[in-house]
N, CA, C and O of each residue as an XYZ file, in Angstrom:
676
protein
N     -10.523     -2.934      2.476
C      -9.294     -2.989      1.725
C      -8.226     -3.659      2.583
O      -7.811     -3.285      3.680
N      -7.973     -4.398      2.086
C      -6.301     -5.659      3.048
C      -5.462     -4.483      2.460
O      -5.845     -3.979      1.404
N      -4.272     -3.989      3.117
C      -2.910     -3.522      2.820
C      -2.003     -4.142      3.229
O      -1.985     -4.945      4.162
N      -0.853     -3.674      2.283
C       0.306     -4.982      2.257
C       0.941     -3.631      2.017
O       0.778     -2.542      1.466
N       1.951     -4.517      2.927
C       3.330     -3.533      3.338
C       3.102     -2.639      4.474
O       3.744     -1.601      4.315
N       2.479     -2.652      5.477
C       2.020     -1.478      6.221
C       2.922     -1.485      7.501
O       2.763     -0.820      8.525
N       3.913     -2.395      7.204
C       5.278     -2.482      8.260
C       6.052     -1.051      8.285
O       6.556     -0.469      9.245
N       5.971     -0.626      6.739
C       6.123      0.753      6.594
C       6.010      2.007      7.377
O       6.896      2.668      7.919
N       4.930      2.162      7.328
C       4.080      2.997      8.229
C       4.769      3.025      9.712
O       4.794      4.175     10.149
N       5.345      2.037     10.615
C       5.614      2.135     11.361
C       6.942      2.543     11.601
O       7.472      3.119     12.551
N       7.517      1.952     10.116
C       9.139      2.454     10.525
C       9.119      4.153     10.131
O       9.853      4.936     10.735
N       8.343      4.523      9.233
C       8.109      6.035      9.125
C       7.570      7.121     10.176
O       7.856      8.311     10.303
N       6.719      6.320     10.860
C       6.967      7.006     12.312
C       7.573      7.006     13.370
O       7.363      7.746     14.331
N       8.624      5.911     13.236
C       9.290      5.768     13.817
C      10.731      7.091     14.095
O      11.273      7.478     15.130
N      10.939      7.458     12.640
C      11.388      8.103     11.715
C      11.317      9.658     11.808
O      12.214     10.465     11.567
N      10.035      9.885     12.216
C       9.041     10.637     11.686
C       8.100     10.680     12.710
O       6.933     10.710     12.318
N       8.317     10.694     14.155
C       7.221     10.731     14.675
C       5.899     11.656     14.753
O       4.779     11.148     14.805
N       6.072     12.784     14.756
C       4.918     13.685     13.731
C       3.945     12.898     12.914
O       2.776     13.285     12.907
N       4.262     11.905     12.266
C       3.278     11.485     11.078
C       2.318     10.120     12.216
O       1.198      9.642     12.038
N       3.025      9.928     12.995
C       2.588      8.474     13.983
C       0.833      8.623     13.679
O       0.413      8.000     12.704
N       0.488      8.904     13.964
C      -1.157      9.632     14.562
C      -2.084     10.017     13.249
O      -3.289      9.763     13.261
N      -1.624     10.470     12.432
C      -1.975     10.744     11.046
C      -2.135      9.409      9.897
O      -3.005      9.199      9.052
N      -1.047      8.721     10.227
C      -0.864      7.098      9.714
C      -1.468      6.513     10.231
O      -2.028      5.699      9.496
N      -1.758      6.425     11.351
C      -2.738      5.316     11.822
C      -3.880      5.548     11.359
O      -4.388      4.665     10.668
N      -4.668      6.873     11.611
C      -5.936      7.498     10.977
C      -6.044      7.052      9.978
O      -7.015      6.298      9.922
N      -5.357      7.162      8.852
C      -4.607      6.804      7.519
C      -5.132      5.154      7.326
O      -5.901      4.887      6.402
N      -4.716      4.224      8.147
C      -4.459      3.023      8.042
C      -5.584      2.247      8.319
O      -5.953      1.164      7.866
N      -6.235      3.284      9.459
C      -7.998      2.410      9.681
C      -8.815      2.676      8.632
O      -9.351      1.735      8.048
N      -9.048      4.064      8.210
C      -9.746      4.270      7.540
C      -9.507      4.018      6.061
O     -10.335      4.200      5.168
N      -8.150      3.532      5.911
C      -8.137      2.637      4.381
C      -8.608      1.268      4.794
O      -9.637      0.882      4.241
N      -8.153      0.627      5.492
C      -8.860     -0.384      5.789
C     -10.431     -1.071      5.612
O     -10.803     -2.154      5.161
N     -11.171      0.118      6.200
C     -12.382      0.195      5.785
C     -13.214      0.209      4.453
O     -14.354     -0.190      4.215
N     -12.287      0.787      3.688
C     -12.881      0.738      2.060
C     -13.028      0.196      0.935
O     -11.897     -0.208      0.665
N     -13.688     -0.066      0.121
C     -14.054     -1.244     -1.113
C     -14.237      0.210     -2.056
O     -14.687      1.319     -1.769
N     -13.546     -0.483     -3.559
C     -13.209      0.330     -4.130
C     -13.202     -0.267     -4.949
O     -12.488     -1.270     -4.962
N     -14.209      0.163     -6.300
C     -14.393     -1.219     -7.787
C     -13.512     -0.483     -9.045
O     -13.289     -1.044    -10.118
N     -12.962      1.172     -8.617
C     -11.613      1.932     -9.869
C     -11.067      2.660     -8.718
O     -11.403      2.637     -7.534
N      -9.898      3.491     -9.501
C      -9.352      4.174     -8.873
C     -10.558      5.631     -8.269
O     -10.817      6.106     -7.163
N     -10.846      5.810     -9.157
C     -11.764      7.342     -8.818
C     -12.884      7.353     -7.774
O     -13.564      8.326     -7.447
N     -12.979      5.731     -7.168
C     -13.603      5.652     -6.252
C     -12.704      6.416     -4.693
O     -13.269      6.911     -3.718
N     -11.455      6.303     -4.880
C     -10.906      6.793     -3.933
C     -10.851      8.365     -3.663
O     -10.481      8.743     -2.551
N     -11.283      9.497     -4.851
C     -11.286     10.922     -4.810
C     -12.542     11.177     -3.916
O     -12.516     12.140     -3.149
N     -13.841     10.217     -3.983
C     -14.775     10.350     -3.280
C     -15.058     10.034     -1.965
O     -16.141     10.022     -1.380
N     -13.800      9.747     -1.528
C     -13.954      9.626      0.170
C     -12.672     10.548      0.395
O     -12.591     11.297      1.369
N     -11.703     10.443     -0.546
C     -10.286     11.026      0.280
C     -10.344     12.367     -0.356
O     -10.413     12.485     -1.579
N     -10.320     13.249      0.352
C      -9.930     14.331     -0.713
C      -8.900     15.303     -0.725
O      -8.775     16.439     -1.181
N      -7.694     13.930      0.383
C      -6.008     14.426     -0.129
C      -5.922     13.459     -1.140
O      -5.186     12.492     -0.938
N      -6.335     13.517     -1.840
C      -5.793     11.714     -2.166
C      -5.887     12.525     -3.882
O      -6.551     13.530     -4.136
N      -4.861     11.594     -5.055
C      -4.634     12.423     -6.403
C      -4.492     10.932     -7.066
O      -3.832     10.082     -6.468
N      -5.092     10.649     -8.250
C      -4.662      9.633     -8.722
C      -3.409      9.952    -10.159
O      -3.354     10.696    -11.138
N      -2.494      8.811     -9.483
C      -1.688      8.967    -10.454
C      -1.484      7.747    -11.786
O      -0.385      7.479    -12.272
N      -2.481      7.264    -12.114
C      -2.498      6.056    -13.342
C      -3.817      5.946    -12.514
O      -4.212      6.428    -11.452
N      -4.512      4.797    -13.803
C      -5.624      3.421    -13.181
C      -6.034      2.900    -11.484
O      -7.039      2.778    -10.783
N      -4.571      2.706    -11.389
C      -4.823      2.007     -9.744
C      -3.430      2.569     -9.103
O      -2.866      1.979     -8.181
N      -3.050      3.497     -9.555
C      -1.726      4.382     -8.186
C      -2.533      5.749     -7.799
O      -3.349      6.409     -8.442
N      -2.078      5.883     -6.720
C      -2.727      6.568     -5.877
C      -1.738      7.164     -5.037
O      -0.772      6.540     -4.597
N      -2.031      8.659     -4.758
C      -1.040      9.540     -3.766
C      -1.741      9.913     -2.523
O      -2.457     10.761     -3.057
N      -2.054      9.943     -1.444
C      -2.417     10.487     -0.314
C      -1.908     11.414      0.243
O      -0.941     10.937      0.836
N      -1.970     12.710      0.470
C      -1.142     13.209      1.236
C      -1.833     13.484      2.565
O      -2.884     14.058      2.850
N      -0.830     12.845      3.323
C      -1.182     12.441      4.891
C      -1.465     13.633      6.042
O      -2.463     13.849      6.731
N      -0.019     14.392      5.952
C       0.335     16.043      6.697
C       0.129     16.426      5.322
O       0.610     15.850      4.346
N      -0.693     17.537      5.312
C      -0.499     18.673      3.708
C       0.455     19.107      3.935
O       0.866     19.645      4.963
N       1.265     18.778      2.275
C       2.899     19.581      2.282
C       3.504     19.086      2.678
O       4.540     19.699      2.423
N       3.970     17.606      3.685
C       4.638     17.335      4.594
C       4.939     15.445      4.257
O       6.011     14.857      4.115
N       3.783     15.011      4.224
C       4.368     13.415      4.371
C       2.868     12.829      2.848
O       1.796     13.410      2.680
N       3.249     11.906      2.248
C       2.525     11.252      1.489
C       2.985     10.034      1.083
O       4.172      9.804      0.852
N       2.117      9.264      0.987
C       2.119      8.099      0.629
C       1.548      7.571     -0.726
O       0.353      7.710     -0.987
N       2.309      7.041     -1.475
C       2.330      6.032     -2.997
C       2.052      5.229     -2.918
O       2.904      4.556     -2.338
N       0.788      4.412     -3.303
C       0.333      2.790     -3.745
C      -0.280      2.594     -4.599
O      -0.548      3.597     -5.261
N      -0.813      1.358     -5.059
C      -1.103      1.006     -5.873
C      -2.527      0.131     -5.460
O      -2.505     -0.246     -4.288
N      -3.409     -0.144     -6.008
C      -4.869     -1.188     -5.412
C      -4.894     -2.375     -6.632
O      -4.142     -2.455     -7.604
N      -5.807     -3.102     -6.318
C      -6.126     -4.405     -7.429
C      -7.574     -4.619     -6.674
O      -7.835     -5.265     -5.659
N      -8.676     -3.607     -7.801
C      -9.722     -3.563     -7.270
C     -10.619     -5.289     -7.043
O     -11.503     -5.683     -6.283
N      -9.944     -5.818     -7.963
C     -10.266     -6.891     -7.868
C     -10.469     -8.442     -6.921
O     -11.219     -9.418     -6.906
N      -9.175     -7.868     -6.132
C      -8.855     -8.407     -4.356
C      -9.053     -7.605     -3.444
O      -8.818     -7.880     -2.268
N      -9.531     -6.456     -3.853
C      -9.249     -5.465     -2.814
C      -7.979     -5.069     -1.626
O      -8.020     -5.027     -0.396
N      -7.039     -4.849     -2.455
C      -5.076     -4.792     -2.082
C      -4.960     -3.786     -2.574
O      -5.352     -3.500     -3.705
N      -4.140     -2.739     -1.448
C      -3.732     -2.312     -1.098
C      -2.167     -2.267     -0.656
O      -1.786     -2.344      0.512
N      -0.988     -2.074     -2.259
C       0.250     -1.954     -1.880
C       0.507     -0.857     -1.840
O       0.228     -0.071     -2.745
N       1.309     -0.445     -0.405
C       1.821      0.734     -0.155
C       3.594      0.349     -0.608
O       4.497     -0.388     -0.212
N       3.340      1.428     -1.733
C       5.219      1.387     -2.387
C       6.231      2.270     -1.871
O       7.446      2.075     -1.858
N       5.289      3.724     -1.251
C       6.594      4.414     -0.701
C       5.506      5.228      0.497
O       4.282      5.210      0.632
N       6.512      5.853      1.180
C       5.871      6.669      2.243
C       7.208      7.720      2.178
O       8.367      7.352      2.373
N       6.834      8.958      1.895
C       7.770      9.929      1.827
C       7.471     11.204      2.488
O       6.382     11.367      3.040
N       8.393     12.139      2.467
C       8.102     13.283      2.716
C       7.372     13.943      1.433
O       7.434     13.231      0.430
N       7.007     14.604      1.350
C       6.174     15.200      0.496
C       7.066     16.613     -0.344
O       7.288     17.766      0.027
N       7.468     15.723     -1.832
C       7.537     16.502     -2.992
C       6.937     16.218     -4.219
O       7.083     15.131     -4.777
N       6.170     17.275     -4.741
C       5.349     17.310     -5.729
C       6.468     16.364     -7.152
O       6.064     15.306     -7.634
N       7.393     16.807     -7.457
C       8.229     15.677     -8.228
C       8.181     14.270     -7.688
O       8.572     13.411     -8.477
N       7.875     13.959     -6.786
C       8.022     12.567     -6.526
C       6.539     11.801     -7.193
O       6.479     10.595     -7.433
N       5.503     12.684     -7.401
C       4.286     11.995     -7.679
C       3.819     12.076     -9.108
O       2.708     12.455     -9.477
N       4.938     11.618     -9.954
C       4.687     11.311    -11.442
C       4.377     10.168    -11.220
O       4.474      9.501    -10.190
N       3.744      9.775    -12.847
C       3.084      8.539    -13.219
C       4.253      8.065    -13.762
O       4.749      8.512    -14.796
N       4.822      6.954    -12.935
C       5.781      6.263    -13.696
C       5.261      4.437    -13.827
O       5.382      3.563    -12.968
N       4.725      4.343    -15.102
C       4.332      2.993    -15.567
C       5.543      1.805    -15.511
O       6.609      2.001    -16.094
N       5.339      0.820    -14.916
C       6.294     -0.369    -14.870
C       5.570     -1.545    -15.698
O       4.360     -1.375    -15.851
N       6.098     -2.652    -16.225
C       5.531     -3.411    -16.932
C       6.220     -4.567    -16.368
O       7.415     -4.666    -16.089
N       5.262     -5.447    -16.239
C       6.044     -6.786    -16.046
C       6.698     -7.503    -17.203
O       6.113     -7.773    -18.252
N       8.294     -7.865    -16.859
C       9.191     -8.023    -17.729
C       8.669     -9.794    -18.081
O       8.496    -10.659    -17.222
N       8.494     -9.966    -19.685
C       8.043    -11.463    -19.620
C       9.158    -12.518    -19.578
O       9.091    -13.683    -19.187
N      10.051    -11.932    -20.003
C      11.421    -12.797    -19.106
C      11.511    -13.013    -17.829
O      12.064    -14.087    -17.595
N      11.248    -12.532    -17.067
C      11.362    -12.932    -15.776
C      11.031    -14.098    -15.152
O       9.859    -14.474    -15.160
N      12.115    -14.891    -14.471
C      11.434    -16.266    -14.046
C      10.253    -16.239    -12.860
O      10.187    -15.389    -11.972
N       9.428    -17.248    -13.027
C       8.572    -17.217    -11.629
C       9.421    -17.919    -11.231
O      10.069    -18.929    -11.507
N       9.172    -16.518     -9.892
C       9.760    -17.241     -8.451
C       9.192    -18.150     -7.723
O       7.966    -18.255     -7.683
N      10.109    -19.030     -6.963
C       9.576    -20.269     -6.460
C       8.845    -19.927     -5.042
O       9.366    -19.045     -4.359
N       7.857    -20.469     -4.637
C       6.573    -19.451     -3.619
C       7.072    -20.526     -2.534
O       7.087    -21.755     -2.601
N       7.493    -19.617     -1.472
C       8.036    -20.131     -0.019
C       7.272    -19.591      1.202
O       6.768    -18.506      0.913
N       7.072    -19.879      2.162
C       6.648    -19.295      3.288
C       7.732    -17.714      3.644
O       8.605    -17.267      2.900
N       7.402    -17.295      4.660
C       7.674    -15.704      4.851
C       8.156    -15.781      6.345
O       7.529    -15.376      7.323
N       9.342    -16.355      6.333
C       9.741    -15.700      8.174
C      10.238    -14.848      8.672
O      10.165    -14.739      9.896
N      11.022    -13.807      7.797
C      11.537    -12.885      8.248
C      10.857    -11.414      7.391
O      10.113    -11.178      6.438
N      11.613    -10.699      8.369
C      11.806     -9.233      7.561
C      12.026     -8.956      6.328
O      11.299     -8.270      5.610
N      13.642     -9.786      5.854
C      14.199     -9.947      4.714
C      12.954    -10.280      3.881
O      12.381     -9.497      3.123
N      12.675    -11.341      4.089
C      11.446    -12.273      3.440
C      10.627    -11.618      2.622
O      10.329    -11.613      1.427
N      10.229    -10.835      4.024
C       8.399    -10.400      3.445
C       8.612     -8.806      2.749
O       7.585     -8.189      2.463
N      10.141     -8.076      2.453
C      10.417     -7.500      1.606
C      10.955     -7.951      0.313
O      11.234     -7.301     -0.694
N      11.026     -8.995      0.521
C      11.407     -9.685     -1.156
C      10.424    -10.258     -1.505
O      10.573    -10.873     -2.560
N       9.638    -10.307     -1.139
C       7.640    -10.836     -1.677
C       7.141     -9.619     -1.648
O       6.278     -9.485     -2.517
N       7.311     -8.720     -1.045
C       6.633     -7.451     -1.258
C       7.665     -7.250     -2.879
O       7.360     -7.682     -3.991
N       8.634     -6.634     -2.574
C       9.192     -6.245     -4.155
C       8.810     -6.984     -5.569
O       8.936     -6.495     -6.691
N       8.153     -8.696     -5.127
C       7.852     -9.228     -6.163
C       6.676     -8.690     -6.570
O       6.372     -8.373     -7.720
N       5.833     -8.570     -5.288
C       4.306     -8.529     -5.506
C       4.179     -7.146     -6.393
O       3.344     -6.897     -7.262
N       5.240     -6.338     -5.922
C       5.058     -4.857     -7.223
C       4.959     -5.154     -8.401
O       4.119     -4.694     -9.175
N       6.014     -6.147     -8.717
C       6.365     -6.521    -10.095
C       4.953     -6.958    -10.815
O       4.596     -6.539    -11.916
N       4.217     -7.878     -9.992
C       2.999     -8.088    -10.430
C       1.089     -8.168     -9.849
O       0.080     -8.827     -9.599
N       1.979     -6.512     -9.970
C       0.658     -5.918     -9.634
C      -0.133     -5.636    -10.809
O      -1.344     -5.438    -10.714
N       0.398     -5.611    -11.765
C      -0.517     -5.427    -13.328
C      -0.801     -7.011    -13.849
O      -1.509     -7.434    -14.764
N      -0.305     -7.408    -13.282
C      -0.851     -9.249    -14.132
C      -1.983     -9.183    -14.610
O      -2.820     -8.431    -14.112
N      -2.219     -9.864    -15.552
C      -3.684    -10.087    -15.550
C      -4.512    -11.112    -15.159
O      -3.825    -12.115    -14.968
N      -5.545    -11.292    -14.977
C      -6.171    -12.368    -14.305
C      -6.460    -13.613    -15.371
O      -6.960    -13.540    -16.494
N      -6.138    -14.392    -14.888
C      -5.943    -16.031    -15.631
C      -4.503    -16.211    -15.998
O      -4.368    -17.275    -16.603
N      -3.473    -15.613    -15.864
C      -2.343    -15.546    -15.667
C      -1.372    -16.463    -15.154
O      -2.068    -16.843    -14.213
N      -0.552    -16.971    -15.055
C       0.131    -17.743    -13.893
C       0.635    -16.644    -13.087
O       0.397    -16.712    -11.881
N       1.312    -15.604    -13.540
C       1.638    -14.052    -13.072
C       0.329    -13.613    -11.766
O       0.642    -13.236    -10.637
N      -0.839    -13.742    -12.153
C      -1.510    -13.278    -11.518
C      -1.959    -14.557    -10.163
O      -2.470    -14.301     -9.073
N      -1.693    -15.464    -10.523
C      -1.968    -16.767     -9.741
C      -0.839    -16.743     -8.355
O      -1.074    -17.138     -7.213
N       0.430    -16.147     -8.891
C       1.273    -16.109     -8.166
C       0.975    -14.576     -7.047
O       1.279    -14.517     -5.855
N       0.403    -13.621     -7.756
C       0.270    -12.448     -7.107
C      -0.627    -12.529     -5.884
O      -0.462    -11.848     -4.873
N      -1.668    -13.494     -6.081
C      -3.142    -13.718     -5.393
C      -2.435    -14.966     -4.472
O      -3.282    -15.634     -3.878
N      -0.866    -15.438     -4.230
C      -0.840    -16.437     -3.439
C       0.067    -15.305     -2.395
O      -0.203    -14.780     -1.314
N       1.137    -15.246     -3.225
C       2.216    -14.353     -2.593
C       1.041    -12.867     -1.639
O       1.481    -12.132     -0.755
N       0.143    -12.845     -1.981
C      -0.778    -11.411     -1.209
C      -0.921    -12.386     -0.285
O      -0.097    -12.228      0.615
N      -1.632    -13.348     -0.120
C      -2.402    -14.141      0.788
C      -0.983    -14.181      1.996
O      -1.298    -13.771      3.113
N       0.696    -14.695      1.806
C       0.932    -14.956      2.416
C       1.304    -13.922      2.875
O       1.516    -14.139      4.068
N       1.520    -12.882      2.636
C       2.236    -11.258      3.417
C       1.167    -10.947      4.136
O       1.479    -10.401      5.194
N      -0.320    -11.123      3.926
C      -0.874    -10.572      4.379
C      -1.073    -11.690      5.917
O      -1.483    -11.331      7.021
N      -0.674    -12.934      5.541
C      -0.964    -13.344      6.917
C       0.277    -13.381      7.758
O       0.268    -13.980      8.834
N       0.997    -12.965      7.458
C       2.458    -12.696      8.177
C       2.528    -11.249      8.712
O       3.030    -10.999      9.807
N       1.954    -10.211      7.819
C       1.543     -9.546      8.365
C       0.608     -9.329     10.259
O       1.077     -9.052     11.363
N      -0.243     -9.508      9.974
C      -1.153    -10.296     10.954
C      -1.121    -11.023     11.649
O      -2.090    -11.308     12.353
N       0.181    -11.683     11.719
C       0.745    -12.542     13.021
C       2.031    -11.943     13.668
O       2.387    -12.256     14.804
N       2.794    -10.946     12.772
C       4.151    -10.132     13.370
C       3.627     -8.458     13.696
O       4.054     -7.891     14.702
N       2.758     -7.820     12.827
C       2.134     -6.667     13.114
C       1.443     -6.236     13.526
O       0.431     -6.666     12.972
N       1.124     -5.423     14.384
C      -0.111     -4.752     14.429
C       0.080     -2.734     15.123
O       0.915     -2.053     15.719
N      -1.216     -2.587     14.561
C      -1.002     -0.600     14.412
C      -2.644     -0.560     15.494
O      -3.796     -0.992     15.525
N      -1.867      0.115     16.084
C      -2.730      0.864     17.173
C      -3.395      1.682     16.943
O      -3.073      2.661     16.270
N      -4.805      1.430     17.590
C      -5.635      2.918     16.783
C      -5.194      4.254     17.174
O      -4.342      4.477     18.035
N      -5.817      5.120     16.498
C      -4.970      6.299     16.117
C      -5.290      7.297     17.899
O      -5.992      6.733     18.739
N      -4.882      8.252     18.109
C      -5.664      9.090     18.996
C      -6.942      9.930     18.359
O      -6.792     10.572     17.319
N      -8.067      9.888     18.976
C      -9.213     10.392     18.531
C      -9.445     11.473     17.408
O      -9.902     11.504     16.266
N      -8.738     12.592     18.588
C      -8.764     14.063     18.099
C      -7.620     14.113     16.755
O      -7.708     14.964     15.871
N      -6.738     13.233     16.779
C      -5.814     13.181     15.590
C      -6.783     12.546     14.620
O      -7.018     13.295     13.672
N      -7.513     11.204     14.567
C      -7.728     11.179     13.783
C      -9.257     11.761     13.041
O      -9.808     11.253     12.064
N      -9.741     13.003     13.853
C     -10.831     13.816     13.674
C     -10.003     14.783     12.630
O     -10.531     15.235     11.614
N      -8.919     14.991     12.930
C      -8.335     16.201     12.219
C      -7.460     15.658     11.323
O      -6.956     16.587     10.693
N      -6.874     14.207     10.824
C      -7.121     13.885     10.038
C      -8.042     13.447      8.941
O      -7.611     13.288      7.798
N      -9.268     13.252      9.246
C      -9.949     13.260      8.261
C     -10.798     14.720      7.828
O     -11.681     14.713      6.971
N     -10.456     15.711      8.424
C     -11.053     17.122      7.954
C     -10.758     17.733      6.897
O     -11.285     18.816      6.643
């Protein structure tokens, strides 16, 4: 699974250092996974709650920190939309639709921070596209470039062992 947005993660432990060690665990071992629906994810995670088709809740610390995304089993992506502390109200199914008014945005390279949060906010917008789309043409370019900007400004350290033994228990 590629994840997008996982700049996140770091400013939340940053934040949050408690969660540091748990997120990383978190971050390899999503990494690792191929996933053809959502319900493929109850069978490896079993903090994990689906909230629609392809949103997904993790909870990272039980009771304490969780994380909201969304997948596109189809690329195998992985958008992480929020990383929170953990309240059960926060993990409704709230459906977004892509507005068909909306202009396509014009597709630029990614140099900053600013940047690659205003391609991330787009890429939410069209995360439901459908495929053959121009919507979706744009989603599958705009992923490609976060994810390699990603990968040239980021990187997450593996986790500590015993953390991430007791994260996955």
């Amino acid at each position: 699974m590629k994840i997008i947005n996982y700049l996140q993660l770091q400013k939340f432990w940053q934040r949050y250092p408690d969660a540091e060690e748990a997120l990383k665990a978190w971050f390899y071992e999503m990494s690792a996974q191929t996933w053809q629906e959502g319900r493929d994810v109850l069978n490896h995670f079993s903090n994990a709650k689906l909230l629609g088709k392809e949103e997904i809740s993790f909870e990272i610390i039980p009771d304490k920190y969780h994380i909201k995304a969304i997948f596109k089993s189809s690329r195998q992506v992985l958008l992480i939309q929020q990383i929170a502390k953990y309240q059960k109200r926060t993990l409704q199914n709230v459906s977004s639709f892509l507005d068909n008014t909306e202009e396509i945005m014009t597709i630029r390279p990614i140099y900053t921070q600013d940047d690659l949060q205003e391609t991330v906010d787009r890429l939410e917008d069209l995360f439901n596209a459908e495929e053959g789309t121009p919507e979706y043409d744009q989603f599958v370019i705009l992923t490609e470039l976060v994810l390699a900007f990603q990968r040239e400004n980021t990187k997450i350290d593996f986790p500590d062992p015993v953390e991430a033994i007791r994260y996955h228990m």
